[in-house]
ZAKOL-728756 format. One record per atom (N, C-alpha, C): x, y, z. Coordinates in steps of 0.02 Angstrom, whole numbers, plus 50000, padded with zeros to 5 digits. Layout:
// ZAKOL-728756
XYZ;...
***
This chain:
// ZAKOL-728756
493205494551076;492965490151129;493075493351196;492485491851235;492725497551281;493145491051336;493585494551416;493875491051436;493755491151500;493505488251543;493065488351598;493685488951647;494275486051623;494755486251662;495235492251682;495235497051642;495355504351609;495525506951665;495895510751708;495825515251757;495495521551714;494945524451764;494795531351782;495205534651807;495305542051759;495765546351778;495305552151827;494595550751836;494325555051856;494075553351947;494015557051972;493865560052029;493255557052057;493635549252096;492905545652122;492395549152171;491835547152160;491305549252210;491385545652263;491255548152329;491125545152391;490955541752387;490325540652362;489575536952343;489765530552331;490645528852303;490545522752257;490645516852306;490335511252280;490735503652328;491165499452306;491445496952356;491945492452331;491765485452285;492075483952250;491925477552219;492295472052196;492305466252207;492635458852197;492805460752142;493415459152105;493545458652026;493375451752013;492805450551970;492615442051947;492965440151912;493425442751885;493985438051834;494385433151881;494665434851910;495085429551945;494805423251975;494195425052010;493545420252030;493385415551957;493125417751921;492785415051863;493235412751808;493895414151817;494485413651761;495095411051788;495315413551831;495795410851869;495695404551923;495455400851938;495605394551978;495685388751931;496455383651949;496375378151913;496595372851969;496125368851955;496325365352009;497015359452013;497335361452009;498025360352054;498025357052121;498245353852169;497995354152216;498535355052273;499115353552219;499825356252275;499855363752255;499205365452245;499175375452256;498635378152280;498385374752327;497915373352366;498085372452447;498045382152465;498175379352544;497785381552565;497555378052633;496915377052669;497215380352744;498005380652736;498115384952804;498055390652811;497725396252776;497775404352772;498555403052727;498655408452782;499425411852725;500135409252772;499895406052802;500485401752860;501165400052789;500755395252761;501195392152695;501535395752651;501135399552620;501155403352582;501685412652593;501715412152661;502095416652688;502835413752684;502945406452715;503655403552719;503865405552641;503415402952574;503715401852507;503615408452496;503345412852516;503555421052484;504495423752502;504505421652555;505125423552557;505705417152518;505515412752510;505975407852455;505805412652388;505305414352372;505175418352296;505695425752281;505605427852325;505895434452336;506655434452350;506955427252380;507755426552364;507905423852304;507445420752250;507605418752198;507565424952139;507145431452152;506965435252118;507525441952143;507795444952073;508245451652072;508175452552136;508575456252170;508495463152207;508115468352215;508225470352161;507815477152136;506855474552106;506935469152110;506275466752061;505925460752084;505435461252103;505255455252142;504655452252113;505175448952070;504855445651992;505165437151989;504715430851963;504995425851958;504855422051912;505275416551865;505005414351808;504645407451836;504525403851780;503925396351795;504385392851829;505275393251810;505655389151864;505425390651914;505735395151951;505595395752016;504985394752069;504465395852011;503695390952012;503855385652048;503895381351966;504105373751985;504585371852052;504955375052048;505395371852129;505045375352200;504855379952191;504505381752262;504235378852287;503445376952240;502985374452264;502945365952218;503335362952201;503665355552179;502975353952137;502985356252100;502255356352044;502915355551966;502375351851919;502795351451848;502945357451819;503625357751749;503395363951726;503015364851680;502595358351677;502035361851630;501425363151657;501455363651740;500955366551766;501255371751790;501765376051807;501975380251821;501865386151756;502015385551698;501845388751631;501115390251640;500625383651663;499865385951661;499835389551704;500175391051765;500115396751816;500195403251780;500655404551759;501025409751707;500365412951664;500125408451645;499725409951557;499165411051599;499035407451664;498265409851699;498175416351727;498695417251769;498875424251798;498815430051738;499055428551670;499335435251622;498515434351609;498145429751592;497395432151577;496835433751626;497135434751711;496585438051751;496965443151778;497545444451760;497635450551788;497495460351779;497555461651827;497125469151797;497455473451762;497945473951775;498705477851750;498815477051663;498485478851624;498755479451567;499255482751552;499575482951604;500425488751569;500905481251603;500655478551627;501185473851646;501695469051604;501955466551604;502435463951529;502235455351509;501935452451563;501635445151564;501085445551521;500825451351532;500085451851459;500265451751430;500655454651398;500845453951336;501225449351292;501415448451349;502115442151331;501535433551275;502015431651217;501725427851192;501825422251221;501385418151199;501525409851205;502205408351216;502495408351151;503265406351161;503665411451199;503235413951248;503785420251273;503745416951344;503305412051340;503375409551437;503635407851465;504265404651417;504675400351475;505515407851485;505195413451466;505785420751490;505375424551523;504545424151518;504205430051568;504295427251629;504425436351665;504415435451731;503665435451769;503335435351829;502795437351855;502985438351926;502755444951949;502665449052010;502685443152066;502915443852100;502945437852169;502115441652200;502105448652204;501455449252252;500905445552222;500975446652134;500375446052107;500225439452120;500975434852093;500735426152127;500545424852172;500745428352234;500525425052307;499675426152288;499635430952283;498825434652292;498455429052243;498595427052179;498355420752132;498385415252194;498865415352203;498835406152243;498405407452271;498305411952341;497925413152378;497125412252364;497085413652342;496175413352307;496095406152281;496535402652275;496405396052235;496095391852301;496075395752340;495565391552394;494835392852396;494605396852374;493955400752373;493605392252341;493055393552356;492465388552312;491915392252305;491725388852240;491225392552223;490615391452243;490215397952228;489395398052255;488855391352218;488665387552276;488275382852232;487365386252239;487285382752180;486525383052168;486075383052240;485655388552251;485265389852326;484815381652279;484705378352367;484305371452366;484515367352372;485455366752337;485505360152303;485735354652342;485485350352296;485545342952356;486245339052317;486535334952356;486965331952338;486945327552292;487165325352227;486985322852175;486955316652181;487155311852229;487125304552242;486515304552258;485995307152284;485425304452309;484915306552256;484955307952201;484705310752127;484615303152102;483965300952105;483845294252061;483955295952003;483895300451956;483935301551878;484555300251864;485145295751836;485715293251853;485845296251793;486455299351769;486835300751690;487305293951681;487075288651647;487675282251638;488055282451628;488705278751653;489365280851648;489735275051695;490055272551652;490775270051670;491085271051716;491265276251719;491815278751795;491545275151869;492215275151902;492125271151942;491925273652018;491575281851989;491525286652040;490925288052032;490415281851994;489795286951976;489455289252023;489345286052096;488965288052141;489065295352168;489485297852143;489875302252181;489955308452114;490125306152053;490395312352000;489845312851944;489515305951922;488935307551861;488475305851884;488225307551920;487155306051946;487175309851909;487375315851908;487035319251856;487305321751802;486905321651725;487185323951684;487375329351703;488075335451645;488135343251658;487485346051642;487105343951613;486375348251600;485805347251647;485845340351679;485305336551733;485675341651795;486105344451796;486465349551861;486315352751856;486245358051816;486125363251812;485175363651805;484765361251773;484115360751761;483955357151847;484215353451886;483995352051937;483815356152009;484065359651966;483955365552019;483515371351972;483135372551998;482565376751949;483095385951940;482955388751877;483285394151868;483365400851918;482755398451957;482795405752017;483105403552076;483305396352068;483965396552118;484375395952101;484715394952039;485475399552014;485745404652028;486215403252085;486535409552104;486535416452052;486445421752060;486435428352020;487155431252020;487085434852003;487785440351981;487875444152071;487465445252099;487345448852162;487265443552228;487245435552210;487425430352246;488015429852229;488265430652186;489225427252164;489515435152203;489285439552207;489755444652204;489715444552274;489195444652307;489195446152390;489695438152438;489605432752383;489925426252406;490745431052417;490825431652347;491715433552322;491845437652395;491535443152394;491495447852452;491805444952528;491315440952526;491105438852590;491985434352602;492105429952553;492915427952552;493425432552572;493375438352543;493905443052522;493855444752608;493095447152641;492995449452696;493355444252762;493395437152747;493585433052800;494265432952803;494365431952750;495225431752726;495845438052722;495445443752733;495785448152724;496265449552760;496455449152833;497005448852862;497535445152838;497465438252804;498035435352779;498185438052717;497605441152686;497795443552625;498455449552637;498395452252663;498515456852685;499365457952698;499325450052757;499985451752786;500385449152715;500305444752655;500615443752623;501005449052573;500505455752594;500995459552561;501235464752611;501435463952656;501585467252699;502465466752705;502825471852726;503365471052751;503475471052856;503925468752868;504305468352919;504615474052954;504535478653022;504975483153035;505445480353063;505325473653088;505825469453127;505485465553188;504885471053233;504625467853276;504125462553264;504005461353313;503375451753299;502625453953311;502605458953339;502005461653342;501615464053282;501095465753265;500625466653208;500705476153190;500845477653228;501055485053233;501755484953177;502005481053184;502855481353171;502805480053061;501975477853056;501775477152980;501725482052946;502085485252883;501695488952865;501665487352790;501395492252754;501155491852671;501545497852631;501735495752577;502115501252559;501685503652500;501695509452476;501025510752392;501225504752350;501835502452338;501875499852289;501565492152285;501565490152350;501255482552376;500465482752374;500115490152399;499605492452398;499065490452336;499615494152280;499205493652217;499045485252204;499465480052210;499405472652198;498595471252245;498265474852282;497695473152301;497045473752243;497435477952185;496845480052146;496915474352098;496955468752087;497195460752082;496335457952093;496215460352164;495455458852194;495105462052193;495115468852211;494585472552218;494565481252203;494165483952173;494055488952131;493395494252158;493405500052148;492925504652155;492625505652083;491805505952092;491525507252043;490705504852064;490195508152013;489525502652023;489375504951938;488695502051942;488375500251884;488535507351818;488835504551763;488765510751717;489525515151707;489885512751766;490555516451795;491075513651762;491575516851754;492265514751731;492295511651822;493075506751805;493115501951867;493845508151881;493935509351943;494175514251989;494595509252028;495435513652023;495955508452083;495925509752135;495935505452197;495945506352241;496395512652281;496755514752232;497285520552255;496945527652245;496695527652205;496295532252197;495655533752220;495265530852296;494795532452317;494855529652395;495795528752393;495945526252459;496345534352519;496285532752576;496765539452609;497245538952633;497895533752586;498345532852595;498915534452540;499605538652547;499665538652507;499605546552461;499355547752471;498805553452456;499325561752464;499425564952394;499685570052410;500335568952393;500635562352403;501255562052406;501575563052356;502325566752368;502815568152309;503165562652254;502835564352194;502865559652134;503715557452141;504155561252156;504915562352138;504945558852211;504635557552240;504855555552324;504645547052338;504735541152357;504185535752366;503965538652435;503225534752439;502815538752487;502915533952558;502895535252608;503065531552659;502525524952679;502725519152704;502315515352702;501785515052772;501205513452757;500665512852819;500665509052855;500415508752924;500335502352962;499725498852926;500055492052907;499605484352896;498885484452930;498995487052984;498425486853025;497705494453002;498075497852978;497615502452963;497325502352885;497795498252851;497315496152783;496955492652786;496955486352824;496455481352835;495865481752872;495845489152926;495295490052950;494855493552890;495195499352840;495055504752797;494545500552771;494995494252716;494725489152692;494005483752694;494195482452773;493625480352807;493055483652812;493255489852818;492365493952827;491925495152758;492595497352713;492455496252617;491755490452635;492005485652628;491825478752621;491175476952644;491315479652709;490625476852758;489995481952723;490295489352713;489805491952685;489515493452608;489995487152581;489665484352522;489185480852516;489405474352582;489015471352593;488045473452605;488345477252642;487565479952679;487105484052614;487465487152579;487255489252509;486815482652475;487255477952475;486945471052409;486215469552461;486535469352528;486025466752565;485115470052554;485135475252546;484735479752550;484515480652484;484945481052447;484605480252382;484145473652370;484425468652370;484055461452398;483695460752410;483305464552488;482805464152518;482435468252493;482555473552445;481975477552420;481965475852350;482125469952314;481895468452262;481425461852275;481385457252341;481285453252363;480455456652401;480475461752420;479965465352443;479615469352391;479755469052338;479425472752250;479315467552221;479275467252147;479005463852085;479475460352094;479195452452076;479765447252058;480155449351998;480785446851999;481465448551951;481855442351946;482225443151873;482475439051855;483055438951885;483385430251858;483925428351915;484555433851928;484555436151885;485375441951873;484945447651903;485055450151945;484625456052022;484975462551996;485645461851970;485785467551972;485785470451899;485685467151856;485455468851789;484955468551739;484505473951730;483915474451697;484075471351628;483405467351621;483155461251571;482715463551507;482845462451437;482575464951386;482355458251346;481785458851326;481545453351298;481895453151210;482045450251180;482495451151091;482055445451060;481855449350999;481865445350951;481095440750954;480655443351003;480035437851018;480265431251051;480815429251069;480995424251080;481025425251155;480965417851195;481105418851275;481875422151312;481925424651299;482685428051296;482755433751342;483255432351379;483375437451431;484005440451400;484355446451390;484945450451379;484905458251421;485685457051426;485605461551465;486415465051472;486665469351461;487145474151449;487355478851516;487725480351529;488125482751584;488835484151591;489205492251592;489855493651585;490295489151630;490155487951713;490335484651751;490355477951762;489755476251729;489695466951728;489865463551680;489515459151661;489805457251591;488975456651540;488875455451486;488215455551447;488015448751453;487365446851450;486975441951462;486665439751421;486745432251379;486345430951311;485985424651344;485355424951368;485075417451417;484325418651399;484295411051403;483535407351388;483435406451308;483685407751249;483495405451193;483605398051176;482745398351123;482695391851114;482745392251036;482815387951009;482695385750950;482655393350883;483035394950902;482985402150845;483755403050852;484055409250801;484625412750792;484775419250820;485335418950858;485485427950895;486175427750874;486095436250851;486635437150805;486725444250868;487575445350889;487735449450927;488295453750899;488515458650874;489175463850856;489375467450898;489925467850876;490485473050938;489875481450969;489455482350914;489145488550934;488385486350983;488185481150992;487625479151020;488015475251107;488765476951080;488905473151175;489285478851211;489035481451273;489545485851324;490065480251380;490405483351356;490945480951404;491375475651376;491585469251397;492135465651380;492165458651394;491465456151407;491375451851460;490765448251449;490815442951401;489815441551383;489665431151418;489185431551457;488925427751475;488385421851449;488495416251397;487925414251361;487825408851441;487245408551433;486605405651494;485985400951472;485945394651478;485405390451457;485125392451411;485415390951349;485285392051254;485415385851258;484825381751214;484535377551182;484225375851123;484665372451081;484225367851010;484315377350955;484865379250975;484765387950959;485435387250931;485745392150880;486305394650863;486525402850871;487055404650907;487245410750918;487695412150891;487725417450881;488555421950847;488595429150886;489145426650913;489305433650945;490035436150904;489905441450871;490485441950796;490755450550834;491095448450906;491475455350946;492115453750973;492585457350956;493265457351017;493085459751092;493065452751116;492795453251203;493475452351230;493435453251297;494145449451338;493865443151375;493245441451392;493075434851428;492425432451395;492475427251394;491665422751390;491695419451428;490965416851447;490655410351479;490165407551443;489915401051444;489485396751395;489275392251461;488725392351480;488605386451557;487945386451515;487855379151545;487165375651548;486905375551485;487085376651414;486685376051371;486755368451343;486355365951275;486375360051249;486235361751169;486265358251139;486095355051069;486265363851040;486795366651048;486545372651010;487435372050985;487445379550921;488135379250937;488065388850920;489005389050933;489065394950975;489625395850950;489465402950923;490135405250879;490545412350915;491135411950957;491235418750976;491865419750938;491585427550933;492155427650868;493025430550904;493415435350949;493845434950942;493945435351027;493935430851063;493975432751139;494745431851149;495065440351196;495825441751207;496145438751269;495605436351306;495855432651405;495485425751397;495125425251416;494845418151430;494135414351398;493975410151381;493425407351367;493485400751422;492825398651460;492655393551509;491875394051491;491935385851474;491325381651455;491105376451498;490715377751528;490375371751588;489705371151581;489725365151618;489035361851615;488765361951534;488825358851488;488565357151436;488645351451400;487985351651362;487675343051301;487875345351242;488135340851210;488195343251149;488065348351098;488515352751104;488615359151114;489025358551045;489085364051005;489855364850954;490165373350966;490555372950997;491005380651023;491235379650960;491355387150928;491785388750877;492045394250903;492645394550918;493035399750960;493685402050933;494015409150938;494525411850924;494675416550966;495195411951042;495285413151096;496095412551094;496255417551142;497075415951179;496965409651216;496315408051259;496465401851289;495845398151292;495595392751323;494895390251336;494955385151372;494325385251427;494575379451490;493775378051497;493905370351479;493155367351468;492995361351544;492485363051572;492315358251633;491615356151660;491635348051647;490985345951650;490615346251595;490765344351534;490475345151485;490335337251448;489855334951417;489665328251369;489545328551288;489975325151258;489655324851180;489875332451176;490235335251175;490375344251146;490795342451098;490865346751044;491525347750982;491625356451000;492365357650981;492725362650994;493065364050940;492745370350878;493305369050837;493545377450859;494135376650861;494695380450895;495135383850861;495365390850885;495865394050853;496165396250949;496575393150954;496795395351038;497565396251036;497765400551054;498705403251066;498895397851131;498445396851170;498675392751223;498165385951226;498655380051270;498445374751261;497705375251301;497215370351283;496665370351290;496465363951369;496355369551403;496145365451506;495675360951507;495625356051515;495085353451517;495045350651605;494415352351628;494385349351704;493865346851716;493755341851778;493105340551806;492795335651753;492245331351769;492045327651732;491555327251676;492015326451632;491995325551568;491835321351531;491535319851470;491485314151431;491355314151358;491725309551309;491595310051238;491675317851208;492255322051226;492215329251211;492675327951144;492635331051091;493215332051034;493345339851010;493755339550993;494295345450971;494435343650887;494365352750865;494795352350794;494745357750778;495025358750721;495325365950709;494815370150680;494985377250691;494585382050703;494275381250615;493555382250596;493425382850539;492965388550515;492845393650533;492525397650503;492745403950511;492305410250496;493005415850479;491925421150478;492205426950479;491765434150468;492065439750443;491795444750422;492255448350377;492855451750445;492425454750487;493015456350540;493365453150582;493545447250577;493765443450608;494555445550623;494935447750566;495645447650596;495625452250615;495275459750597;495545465150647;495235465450707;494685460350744;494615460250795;494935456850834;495435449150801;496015445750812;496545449050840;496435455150787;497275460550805;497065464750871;496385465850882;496195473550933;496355464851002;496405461351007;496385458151074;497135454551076;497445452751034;497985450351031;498035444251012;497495439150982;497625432450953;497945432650900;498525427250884;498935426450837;498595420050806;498485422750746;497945418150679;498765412150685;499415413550667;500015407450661;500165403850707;499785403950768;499865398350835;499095398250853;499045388550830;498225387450858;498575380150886;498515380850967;498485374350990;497885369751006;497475368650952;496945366050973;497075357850995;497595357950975;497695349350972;498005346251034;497945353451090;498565350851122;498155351451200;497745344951213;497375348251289;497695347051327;497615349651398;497705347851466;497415345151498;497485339051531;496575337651568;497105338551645;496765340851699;496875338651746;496185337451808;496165337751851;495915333751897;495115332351872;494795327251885;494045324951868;493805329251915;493995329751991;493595334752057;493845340752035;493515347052025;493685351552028;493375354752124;494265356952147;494205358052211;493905362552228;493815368352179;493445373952183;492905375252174;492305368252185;491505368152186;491475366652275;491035367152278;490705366152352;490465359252379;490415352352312;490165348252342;490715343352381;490535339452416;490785334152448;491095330852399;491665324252387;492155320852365;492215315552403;492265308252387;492705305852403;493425305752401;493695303552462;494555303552465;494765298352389;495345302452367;495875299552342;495315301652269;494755303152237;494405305852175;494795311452165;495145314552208;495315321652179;496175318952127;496385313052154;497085311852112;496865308752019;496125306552020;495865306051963;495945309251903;496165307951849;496445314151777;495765314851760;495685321251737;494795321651675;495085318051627;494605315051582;494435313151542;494585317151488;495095316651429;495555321551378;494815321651337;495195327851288;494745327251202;494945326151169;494625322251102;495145316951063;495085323250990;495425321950954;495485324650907;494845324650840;494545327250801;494005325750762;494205322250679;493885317950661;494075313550630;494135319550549;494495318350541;494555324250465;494245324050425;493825317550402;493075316350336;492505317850397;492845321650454;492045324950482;492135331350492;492715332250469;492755342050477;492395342650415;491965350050426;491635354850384;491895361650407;491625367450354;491925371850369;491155376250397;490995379850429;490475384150454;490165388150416;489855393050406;489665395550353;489435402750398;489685406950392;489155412750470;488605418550416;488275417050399;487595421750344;487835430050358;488035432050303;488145439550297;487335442750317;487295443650356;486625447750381;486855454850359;487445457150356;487575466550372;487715465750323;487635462150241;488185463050186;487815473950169;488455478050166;488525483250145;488745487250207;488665483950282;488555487150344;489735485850361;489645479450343;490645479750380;490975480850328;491575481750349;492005484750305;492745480150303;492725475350346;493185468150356;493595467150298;494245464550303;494395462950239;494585454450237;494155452250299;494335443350319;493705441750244;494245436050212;493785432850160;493965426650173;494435423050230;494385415050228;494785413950323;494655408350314;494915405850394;495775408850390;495665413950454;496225416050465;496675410250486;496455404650516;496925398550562;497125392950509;497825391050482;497905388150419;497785382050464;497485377250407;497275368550428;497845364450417;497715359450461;498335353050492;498075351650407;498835345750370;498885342750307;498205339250299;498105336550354;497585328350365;496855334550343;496695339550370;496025343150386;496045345950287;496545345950277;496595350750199;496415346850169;496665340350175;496665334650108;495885334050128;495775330750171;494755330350177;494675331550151;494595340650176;494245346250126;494085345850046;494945342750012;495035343749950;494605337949913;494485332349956;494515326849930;493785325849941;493395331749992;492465330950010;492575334849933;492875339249920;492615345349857;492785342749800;493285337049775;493355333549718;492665328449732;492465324649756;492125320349751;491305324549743;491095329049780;490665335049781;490625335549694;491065337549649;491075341149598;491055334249541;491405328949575;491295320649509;490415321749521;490125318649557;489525317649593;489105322349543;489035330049556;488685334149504;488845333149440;489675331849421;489505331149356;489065322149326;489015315449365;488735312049344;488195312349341;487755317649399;487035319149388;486675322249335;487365326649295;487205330949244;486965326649192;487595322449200;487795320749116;487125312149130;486975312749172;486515303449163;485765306749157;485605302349091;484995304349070;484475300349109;483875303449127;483255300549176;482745302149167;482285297549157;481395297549155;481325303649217;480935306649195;480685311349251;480445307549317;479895303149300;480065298449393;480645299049421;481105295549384;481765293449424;481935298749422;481905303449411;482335310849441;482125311849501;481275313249517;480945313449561;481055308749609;481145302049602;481335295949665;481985298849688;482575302549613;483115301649651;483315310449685;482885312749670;482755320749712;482445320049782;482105315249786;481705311649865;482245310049883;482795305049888;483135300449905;483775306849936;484035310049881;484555314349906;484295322449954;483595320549965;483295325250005;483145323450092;482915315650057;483095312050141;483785313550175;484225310050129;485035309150148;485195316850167;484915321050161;485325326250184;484855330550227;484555328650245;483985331550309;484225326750362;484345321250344;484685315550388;485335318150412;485735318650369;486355322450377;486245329550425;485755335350406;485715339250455;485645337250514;485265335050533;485125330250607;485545330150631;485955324350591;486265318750630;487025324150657;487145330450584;487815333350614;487605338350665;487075340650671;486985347750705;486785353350661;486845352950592;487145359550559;486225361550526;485675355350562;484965359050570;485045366750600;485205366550648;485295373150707;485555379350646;485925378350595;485875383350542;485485388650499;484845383450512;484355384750466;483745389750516;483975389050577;483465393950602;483435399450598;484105404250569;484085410950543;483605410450494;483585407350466;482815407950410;482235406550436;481945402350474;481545402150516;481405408350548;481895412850594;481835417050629;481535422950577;481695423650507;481845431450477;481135426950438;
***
């Protein structure tokens, strides 16, 4: 699998630009809201130095306590800080990646790296070019809540479809937004990792290499096709210096200009690219990544070392994806409809937005899965974590190491345990780090109905609102999945059943659908029948179970045959 996150050992080109890291953007914000400051780094400067007297001497490292009392948040939102940070951070040598579930309440985490997390939890995200505020949307999604004017005008699918697809922000709208943050904010960013010579003046700031590197947290050298490049390595600081020696630290003031010009002349790059795709042939919504039609179907895909892969617009057919048909680490499913997918790769991130009636099998994701905006949907996932927001009528059957986020408004969502399996399933389990003996599917989080990190307007006092939990799935409605050996002779897997062992309640079902399954055939055998009545009763159990497809979803199965 390749690792987008990887340092290059090789010798950047001038040529290259700077770039937003989208994980933290797209993976990292939860909305919290006592971690939410709106003053710059005023706040956030006082509690760096409370962090840093609670943390070693030598190590300026702190556990979820010191979380919890700093910033007077629970500790079981302080742990979700912990578990959020270890899955957007860039540093794979760091010891929080690795660290398990039950290892959270002894891992430490970097004070720089937290400030720099909190910090961004102010960003909001890029909304849809056009969009109008959802209260004045006559097409109402019905609902109970006592916020409808304000949280369900629109369904998660009436949101996203309300805005036509070519004003969906692109990959090159989210990235120049991220930018454009990083570009306003950067002085506070900045001083937070800065040390003190003593004086009050801005001169008296400086940066030491080692504070330096915590910038590559945000932002990275690289473009299309490229391994992603640290900022240390294509910066002129630093530079030369004796490995056996620490290198002396810079004035604050001269990284942030360095920085600043990076930036601006990234900017002017996207800009220009923009205007000359805008001045050429119309292009699809993602600007910066060329579009391949698959399969005869309306289907956009699209692959990229730097970005993440793109599975958008299928309708009503089957797309089957393997570790050798995806670059990079990072796959995007995009308005799929009445369609079933399998993406059967060890990724480090997914996204699932805007689709409906389909379901969606990813097979071993190592950082994050986030599911928004969707209709009844069935995720079948085998994730370290998954954070679902704005979603209706979805089932989740789950294999997750960490408890499962739920935010923003929600409705009728259920949860249950992970049920299906592919031949490579565990050694792609093992290449990312999911542990098949810890599945918390049962165990959600809901917090706030407003998620603070969209752009629209709120009423006061909606943001103290809980989402709406997922209830558990009733056990005479678990089934197990079935994923069609398409490659039989092609893998070499030695997975022959669900790596994730089932709760008592999910087993007995099972045992007790497959005893009754097996009475049933044998009374059909053994009862003698006029050929009519075979025929009435071959009609009858042909209805009942076309009915049954329907009604469960598990139609959407049958379109691999359709498709081939």
């Amino acid at each position: 699998m390749a690792d987008p996150d990887s340092p290059s050992t090789s010798t950047p080109p001038q040529s290259l630009y700077i770039h937003p890291r989208r994980e933290p953007f797209e993976h990292g914000l939860i909305p919290i809201p006592k971690l939410i400051f709106t003053d710059g780094a005023k706040t956030l400067a006082s509690r760096k130095n409370n962090l840093l007297l609670k943390s070693p001497d030598s190590n300026p490292r702190v556990d979820y306590v010191a979380i919890s009392e700093t910033f007077d948040i629970s500790l079981e939102h302080a742990r979700l800080v912990l578990g959020t940070i270890a899955c957007v951070l860039n540093s794979d040598s760091d010891p929080i990646v690795h660290a398990r579930d039950s290892e959270i309440d002894s891992v430490l985490v970097n004070v720089y790296d937290l400030l720099l997390f909190l910090y961004i939890q102010s960003y909001k995200r890029l909304l849809p070019r056009g969009h109008k505020d959802s209260a004045a949307v006559a097409d109402v999604w019905p609902s109970t809540s006592a916020f409808d004017g304000y949280l369900s005008a629109l369904s998660p699918l009436q949101f996203v479809r309300s805005n036509s697809r070519r004003n969906m922000p692109s990959q090159t709208d989210e990235e120049a937004h991220q930018l454009s943050y990083l570009q306003r904010h950067l002085s506070n960013i900045i001083s937070l990792l800065s040390d003190s010579t003593g004086g009050e003046s801005e001169d008296s700031q400086v940066l030491t290499a080692e504070n330096f590197e915590h910038l590559g947290f945000l932002l990275y050298f690289g473009e299309k096709g490229s391994e992603k490049i640290p900022l240390s390595q294509n910066a002129p600081f630093f530079a030369n210096s004796d490995p056996d020696m620490p290198a002396a630290p810079v004035p604050a003031a001269q990284v942030h200009d360095w920085l600043l010009q990076k930036i601006t002349s990234a900017l002017e790059h996207i800009s220009e690219r923009v205007s000359a795709k805008e001045n050429g042939p119309t292009s699809a919504s993602n600007e910066d990544f060329p579009m391949a039609d698959v399969s005869g179907s309306t289907v956009k895909a699209s692959t990229s070392a730097r970005g993440p892969s793109f599975i958008e617009g299928i309708s009503k057919s089957s797309y089957v994806r393997q570790a050798s048909d995806l670059e990079g680490a990072y796959v995007k499913v995009v308005n799929c409809h009445e369609t079933v997918i399998y993406i059967l790769a060890p990724l480090k991130y997914a996204t699932v937005y805007g689709c409906s009636d389909a379901t969606i099998v990813l097979g071993a994701i190592g950082k994050s899965v986030r599911v928004e905006h969707c209709e009844r949907v069935h995720v079948i996932a085998a994730a370290k974590r998954i954070c679902i927001a704005n979603c209706r009528e979805c089932v989740f059957y789950l294999g997750v190491n960490q408890q499962p986020l739920i935010v923003g408004d929600n409705h009728k969502l259920q949860v249950a345990p992970y049920n299906t399996f592919y031949s490579n399933l565990e050694e792609h389990m093992n290449q990312v780090g999911i542990e098949a003996t810890i599945n918390r599917w049962n165990e959600p989080v809901a917090l706030g109905m407003v998620d603070p990190h969209d752009s629209l307007s709120h009423p006061a006092g909606v943001s103290d609102v809980q989402a709406e939990s997922a209830t558990p799935l009733d056990p005479d409605q678990f089934t197990n999945f079935l994923i069609p050996n398409w490659f039989e002779g092609e893998s070499s897997g030695s997975t022959n059943d669900n790596p994730f062992p089932l709760p008592d309640a999910y087993m007995a079902s099972q045992e007790k659908n497959h005893k009754s399954f097996g009475e049933l055939k044998q009374i059909l055998s053994e009862t003698q029948l006029e050929d009519s009545k075979k025929r009435e009763l071959s009609s009858a159990l042909h209805v009942y179970f076309k009915d049954w497809l329907y009604a469960s979803g598990n139609i959407r199965q049958l379109y691999c045959l359709q498709s081939d």
